[in-house]
DRENMARLUM-554427 format. One record per residue (C-alpha): residue number from 1; residue in three letters; x, y, z. Coordinates in steps of 0.02 Angstrom, whole numbers. Each point is the difference from the previous one (the first is absolute). Layout:
BEGIN
@pos = NUM code = ALA c1 = X c2 = Y c3 = Z $
...
//
This chain:
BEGIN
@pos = 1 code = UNK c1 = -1836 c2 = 68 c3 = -3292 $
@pos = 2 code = UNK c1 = 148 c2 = -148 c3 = -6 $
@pos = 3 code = UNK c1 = -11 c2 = -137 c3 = 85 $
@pos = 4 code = UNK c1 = 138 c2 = -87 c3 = 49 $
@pos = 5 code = UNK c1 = -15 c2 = -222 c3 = 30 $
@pos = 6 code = UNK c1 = 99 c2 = -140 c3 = 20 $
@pos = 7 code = UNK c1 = 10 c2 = -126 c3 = -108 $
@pos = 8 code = UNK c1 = -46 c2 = -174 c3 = 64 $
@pos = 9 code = UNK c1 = 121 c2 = -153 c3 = 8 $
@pos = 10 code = UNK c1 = -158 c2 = -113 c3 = -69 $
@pos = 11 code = UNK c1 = -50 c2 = 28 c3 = -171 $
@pos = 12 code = UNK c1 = -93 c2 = -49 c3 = -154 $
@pos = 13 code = UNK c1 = 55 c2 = -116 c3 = -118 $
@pos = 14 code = UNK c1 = 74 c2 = 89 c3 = -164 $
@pos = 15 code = UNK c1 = -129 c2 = 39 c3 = -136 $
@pos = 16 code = UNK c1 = 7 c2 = -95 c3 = -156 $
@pos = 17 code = UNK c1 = 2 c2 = 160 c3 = -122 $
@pos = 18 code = UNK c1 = 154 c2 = 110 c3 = -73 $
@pos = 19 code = UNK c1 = 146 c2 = -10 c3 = 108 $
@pos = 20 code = UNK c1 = 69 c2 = 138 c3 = 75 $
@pos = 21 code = UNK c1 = 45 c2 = 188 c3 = -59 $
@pos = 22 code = UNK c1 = 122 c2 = 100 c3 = 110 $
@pos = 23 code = UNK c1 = -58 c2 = 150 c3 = -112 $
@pos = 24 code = UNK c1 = -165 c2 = -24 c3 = 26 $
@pos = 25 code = UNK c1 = -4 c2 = 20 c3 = 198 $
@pos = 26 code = UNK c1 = -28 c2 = 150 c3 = 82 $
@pos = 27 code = UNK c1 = 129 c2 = 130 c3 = 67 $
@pos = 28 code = UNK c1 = 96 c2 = -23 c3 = -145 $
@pos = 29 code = UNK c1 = 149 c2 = 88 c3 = 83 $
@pos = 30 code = UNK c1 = 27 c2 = -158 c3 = 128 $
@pos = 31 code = UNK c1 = 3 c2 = -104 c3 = -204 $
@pos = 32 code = UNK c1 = 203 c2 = -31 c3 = 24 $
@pos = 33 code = UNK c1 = 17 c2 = -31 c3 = 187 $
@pos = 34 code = UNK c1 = -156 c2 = -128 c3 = -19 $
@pos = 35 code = UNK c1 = 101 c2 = -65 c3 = -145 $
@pos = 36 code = UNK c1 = 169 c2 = -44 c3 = 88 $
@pos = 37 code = UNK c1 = -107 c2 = -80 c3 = 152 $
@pos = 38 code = UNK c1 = -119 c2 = -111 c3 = -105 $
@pos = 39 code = UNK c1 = 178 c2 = -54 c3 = -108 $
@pos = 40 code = UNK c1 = 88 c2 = -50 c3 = 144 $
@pos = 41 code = UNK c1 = -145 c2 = -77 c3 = 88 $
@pos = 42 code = UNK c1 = -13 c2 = -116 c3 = -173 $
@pos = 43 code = UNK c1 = 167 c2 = -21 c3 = -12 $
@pos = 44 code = UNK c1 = 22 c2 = -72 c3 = 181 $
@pos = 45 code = UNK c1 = -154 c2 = -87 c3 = 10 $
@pos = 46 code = UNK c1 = 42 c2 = -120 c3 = -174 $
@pos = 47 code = UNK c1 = 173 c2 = -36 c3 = 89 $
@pos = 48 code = UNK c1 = 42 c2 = -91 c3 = 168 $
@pos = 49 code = UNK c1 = -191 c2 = -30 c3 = 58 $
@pos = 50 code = UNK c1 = 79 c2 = -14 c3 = 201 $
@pos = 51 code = UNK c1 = 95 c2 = 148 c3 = -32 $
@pos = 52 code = UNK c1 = -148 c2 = 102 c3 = -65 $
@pos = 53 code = UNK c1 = -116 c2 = -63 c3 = 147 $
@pos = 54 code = UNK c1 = 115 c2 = 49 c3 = 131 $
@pos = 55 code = UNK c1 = 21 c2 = 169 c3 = -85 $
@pos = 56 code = UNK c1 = -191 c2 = -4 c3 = 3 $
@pos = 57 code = UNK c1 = -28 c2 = -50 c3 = 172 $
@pos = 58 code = UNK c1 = -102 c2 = -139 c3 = -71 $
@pos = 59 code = UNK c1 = -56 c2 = -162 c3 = 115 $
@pos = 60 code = UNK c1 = 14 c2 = -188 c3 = -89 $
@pos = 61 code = UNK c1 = -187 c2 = 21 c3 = -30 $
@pos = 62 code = UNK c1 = 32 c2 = 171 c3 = -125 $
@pos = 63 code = UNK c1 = 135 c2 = -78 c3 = -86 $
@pos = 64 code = UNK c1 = -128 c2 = 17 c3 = -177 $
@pos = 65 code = UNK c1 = 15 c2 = 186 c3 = 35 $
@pos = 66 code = UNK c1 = 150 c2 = -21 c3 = -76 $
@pos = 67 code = UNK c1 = -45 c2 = -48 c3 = -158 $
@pos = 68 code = UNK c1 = -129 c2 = 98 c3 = -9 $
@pos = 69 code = UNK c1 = 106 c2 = 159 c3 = 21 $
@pos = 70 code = UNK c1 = 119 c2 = -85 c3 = -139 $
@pos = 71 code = UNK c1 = -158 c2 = 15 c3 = -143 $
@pos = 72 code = UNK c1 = -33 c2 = 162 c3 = 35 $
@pos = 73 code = UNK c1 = 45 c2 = 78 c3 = -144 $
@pos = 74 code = UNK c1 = -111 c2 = -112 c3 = -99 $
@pos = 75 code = UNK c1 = -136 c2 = -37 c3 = 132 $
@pos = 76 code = UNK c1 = -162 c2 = 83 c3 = -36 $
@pos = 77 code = UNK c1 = -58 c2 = 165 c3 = 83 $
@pos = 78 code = UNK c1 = -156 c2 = 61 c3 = 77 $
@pos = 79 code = UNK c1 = -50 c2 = 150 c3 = 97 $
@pos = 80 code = UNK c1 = 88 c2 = 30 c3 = 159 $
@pos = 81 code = UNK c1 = -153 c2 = 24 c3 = 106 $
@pos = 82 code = UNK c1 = -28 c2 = -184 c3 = -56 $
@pos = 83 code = UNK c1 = 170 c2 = -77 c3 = 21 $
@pos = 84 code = UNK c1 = 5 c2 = 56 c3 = 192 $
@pos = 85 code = UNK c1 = -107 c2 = -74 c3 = 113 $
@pos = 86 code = UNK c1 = -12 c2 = -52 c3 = 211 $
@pos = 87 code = UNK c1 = -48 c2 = 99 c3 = 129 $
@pos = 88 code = UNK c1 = -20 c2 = 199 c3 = -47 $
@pos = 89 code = UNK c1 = -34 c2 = -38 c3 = -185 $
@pos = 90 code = UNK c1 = -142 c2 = -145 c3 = 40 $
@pos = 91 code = UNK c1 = -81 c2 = 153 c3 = 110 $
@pos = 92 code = UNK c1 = 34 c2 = 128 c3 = -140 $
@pos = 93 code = UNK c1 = -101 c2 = -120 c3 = -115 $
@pos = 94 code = UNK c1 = 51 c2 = 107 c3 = -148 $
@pos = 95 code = UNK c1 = -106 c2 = -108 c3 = -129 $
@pos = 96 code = UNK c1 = -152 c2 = 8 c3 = 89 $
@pos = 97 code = UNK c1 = 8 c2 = 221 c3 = -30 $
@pos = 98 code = UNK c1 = -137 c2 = 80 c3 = -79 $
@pos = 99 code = UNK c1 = 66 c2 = 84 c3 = -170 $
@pos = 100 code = UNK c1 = 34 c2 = 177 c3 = 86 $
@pos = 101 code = UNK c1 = 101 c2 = -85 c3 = 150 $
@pos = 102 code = UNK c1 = 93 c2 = -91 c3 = -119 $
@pos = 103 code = UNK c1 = 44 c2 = 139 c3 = -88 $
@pos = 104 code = UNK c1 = 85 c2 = 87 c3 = 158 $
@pos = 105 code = UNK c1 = 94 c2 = -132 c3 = 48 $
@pos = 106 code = UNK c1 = 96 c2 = -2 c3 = -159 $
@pos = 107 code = UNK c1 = 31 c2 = 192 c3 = 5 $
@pos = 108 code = UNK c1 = 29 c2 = -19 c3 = 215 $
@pos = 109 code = UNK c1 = 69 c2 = -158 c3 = 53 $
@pos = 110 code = UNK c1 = 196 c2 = -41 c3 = -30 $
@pos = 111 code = UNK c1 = 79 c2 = -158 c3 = 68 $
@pos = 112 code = UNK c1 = 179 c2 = -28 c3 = 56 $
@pos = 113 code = UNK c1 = 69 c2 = -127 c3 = -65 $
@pos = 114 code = UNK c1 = 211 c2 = -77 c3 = 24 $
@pos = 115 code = UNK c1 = 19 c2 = -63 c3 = -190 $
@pos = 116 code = UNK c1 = -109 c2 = 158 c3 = -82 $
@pos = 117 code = UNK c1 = 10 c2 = 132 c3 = 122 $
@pos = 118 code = UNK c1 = -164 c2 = 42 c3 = -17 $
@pos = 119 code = UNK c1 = -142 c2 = -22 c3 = -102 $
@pos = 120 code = UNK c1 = -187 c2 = 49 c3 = -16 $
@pos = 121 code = UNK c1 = -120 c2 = -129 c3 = 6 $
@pos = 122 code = UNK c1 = -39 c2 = 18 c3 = -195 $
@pos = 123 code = UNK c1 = 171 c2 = -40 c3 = -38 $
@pos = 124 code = UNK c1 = 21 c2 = -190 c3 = -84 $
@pos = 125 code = UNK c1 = 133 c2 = -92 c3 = 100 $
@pos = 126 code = UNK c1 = 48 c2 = -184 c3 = 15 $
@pos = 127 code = UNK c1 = -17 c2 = -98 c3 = 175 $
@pos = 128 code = UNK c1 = 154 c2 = 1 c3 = 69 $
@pos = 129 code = UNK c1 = 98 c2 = -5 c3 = 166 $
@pos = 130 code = UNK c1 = 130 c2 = 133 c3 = 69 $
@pos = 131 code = UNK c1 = -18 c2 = 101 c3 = 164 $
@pos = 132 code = UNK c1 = 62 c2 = 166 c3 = 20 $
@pos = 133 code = UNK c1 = 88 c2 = -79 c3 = 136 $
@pos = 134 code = UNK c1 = 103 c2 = -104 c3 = -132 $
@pos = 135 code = UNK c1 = 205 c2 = 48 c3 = -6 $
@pos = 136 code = UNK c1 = 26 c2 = -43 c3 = -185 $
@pos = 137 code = UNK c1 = 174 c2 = -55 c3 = -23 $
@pos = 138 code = UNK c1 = 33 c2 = 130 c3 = -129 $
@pos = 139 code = UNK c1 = -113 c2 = 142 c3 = 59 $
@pos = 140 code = UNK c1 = 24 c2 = -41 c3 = 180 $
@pos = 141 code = UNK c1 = -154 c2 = 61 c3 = 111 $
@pos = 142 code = UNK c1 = -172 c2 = 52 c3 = -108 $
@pos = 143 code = UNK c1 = -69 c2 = 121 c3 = 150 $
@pos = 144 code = UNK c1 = 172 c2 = 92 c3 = -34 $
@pos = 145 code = UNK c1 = 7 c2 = -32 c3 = -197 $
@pos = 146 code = UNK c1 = -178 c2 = 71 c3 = -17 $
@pos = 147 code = UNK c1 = 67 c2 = 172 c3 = 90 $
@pos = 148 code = UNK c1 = 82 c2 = 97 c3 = -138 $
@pos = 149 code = UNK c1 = -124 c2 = -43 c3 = -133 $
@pos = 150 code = UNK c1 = -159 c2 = 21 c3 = 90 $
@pos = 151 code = UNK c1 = 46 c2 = 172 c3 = 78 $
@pos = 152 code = UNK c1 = 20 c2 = 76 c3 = -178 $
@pos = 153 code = UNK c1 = -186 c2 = -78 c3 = -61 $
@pos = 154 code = UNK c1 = -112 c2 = -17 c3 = 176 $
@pos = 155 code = UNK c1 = -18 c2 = 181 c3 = 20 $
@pos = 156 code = UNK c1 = -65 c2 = 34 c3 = -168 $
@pos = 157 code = UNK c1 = -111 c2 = -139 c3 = 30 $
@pos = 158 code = UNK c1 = -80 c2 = 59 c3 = 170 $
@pos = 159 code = UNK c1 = -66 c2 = 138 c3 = -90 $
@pos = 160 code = UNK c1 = -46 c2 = 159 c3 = 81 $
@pos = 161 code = UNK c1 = -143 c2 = -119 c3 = 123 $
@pos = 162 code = UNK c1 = 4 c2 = -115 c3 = 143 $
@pos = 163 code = UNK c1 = 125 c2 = -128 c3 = 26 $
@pos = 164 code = UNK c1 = -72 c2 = -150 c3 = 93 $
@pos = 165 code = UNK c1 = 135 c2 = -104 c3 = 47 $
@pos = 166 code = UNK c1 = -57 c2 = -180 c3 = 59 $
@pos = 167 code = UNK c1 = 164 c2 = -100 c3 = -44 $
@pos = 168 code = UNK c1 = 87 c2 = -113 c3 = 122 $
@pos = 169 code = UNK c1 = 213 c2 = 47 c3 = 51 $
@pos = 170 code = UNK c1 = 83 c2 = -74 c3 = -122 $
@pos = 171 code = UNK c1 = -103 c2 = 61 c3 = -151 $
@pos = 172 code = UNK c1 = -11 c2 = 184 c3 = 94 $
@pos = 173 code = UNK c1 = 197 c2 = -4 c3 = -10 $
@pos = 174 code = UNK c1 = 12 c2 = 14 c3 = -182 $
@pos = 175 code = UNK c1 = -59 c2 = 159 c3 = -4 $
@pos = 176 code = UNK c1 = -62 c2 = 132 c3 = 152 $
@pos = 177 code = UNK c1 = -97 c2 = 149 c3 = -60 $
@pos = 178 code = UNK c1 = 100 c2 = 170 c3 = 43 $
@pos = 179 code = UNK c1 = -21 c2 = 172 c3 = 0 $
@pos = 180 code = UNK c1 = -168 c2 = 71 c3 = -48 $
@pos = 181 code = UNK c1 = -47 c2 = -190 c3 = -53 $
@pos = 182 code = UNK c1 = 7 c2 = -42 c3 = 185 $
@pos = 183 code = UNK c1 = -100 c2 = 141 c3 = 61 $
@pos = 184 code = UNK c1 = -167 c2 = -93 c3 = -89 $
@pos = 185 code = UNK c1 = 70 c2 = -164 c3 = 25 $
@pos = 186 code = UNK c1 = -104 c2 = -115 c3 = 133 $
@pos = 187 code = UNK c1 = 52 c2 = -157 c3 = 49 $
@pos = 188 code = UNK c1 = -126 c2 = -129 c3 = 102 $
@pos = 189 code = UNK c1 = 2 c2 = -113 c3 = 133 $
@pos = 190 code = UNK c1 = -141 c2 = -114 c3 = 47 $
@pos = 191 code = UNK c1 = -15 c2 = -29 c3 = 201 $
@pos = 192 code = UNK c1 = -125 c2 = -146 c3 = 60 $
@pos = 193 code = UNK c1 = -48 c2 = 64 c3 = 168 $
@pos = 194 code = UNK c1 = -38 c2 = -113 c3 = 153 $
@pos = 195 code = UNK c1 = -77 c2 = 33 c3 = 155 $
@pos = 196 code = UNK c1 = 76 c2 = -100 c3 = 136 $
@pos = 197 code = UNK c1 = -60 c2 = 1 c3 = 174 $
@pos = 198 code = UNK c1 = -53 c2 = 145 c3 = -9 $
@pos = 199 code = UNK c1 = 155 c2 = 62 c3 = -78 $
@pos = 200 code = UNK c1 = 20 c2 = 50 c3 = -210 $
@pos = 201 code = UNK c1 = 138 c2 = -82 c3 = -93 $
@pos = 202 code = UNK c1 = 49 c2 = 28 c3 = -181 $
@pos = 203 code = UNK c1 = 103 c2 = -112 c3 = -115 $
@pos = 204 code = UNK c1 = 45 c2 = -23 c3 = -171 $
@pos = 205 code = UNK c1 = -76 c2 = -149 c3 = -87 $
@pos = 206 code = UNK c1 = 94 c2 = -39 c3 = -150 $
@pos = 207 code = UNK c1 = -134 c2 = -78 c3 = -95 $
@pos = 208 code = UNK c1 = -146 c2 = 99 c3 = 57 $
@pos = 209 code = UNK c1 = 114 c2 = 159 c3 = -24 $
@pos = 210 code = UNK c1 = 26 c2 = -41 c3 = -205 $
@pos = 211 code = UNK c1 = -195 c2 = -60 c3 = -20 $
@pos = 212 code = UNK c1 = -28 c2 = 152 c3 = 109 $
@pos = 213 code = UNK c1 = 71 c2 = 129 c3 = -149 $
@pos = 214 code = UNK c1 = -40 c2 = -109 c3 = -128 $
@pos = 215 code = UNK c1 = -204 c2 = 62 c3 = 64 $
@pos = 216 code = UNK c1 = 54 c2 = 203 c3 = 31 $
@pos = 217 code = UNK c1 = 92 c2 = -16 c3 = -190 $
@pos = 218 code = UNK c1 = -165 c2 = -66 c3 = -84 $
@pos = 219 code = UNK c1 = -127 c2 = 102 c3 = 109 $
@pos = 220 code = UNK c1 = 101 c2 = 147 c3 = -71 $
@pos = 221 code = UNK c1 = -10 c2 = -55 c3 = -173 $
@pos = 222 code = UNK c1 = -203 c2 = -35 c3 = 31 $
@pos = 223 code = UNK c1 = -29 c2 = 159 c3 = 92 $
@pos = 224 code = UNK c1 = 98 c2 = 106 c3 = -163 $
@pos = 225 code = UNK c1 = 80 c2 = 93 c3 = 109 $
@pos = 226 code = UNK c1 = 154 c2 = 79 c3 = 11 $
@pos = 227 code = UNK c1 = 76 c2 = 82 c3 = 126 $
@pos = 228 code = UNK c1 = 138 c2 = 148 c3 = -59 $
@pos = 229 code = UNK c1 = 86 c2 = -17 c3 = 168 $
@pos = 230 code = UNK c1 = 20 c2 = -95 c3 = 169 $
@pos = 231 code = UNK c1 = -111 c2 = 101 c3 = 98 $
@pos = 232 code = UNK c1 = -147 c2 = -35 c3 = -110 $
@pos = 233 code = UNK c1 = 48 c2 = -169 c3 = -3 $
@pos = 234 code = UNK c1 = -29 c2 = 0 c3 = 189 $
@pos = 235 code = UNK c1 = -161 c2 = 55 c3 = -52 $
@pos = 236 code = UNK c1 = -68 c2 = -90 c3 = -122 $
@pos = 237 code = UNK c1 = 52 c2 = -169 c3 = 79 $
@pos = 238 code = UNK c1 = -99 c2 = 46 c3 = 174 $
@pos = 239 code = UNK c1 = -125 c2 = 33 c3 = -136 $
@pos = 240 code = UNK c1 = 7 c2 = -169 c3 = -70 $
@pos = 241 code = UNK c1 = -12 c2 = -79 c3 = 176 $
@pos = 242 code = UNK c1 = 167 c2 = -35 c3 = 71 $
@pos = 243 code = UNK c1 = 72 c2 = 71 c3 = 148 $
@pos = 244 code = UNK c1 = 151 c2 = 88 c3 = -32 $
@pos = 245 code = UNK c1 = 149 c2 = 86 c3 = 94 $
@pos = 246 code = UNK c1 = 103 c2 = 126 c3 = -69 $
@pos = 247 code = UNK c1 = 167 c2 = 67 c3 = 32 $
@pos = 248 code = UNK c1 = 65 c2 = 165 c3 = -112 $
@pos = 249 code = UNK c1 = 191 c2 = 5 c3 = -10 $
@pos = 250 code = UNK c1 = 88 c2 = 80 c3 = 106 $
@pos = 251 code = UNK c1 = 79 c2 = 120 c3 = -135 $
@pos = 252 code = UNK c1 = -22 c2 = 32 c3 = -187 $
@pos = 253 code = UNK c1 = 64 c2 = -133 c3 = -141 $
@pos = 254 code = UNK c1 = -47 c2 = -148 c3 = 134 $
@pos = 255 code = UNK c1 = -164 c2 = -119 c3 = -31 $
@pos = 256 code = UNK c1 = -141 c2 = -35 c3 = 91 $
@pos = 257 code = UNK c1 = -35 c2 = -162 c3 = 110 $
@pos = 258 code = UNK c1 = -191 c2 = -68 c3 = 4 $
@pos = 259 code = UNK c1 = -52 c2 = -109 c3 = 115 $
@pos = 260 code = UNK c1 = -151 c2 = -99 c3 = -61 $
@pos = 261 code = UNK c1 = -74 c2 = -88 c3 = 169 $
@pos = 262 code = UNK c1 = -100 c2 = -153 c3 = -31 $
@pos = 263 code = UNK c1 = -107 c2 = -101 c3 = 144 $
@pos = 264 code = UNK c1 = -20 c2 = -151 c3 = -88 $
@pos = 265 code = UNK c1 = 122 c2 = -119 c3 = -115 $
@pos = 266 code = UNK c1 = -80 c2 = -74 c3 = -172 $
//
């Protein structure tokens, strides 16, 4: 099983050990394009700070982001799972895994990320700042820049297993699952379902929706299971005590939506 996340925008301060080692990350075939994205990302963010905030999308109050994404190349590292925090990951609770659980999530669990492309959450990285959503002004768009490089290493990465894909739009853009990937690839949405007088109603909470799969991630991880495709995903989810709602695709090489209802928001 893969497991597909978001990054987070908050995140841990940078560790105070060795710096970082592109060659020591995993998917070593994303090494060059994670290169050229993490040089210009240095190179703009020790320049014009206004310049490299705007680029950024960063408020007066992020402005140290800046400088923060200057050091990286000295800045210590620490494990990913540690550097990204909020919502989804404070649910997750990665640290707080018994050995075994632990252990999965390093084999299962791959995060997007717009400066690495991805990463799994034993890889040591530096805090930083950079969306996917950032147009770099010599790279241009990361969703698109990401494209090329992850289709050639993803697939080899899903593995012949599940794909559980619980990544927001702009991450999901730098790379969909095709082909026979896409057959076992399930992607989730978490409803919160209201009654109304007398009437149901179903929305997406944004906040309840990340701490939401943050919970089905580590019940997975806690159960040690691992579900070969979306059907038994379906499965072993009801299993674990969430209501869920399936839809196949319509025709082969397409991936499965989930609908995970919820009644109450915590």
């Amino acid at each position: 099983m893969l497991v597909l996340l978001p990054p987070s925008e908050g995140k841990a301060p940078s560790g105070r050990g060795a710096s970082l080692k592109l060659e020591s990350l995993s998917l070593p075939g994303l090494t060059a394009a994670r290169e050229a994205v993490l040089g210009e990302l240095v190179e703009l963010c020790a320049g014009d700070v206004e310049k490299a905030s705007q680029v950024l999308g960063l408020s007066e109050g992020l402005r140290g982001e800046v400088a923060k994404n200057a050091g990286l190349l000295t800045a210590g590292a620490r494990p990913a799972g540690e550097i990204y925090t909020g919502v989804l990951y404070d649910a997750l609770d990665l640290a707080s895994l018994d050995t075994a659980a632990k252990r999965r999530a390093a084999r299962s669990l791959l995060v997007f990320s717009g400066l690495w492309g991805a990463v799994r959450v034993t890889d040591r990285i530096p805090s930083y700042r950079c969306s996917m959503g950032v147009k770099l002004p010599g790279l241009g768009a990361l969703g698109a820049y990401w494209r090329t490089p992850m289709a050639s290493v993803l697939p080899e990465a899903a593995g012949g297993g599940l794909v559980l894909d619980l990544r927001s739009s702009a991450y999901a853009a730098a790379w969909k699952p095709k082909g026979e990937v896409a057959g076992r690839t399930a992607t989730v949405r978490v409803l919160h379902s209201q009654v109304v007088d007398g009437v149901e109603k179903r929305s997406v909470v944004s906040h309840f929706n990340k701490a939401t799969k943050g919970r089905i991630v580590r019940a997975l991880l806690t159960a040690g299971v691992a579900p070969k495709d979306p059907a038994e995903l379906v499965e072993v989810l009801r299993d674990l005590g969430y209501v869920v709602e399936a839809e196949a695709p319509g025709r082969a090489g397409k991936p499965w939506s989930l609908d995970v209802v919820v009644t109450e928001i915590h």
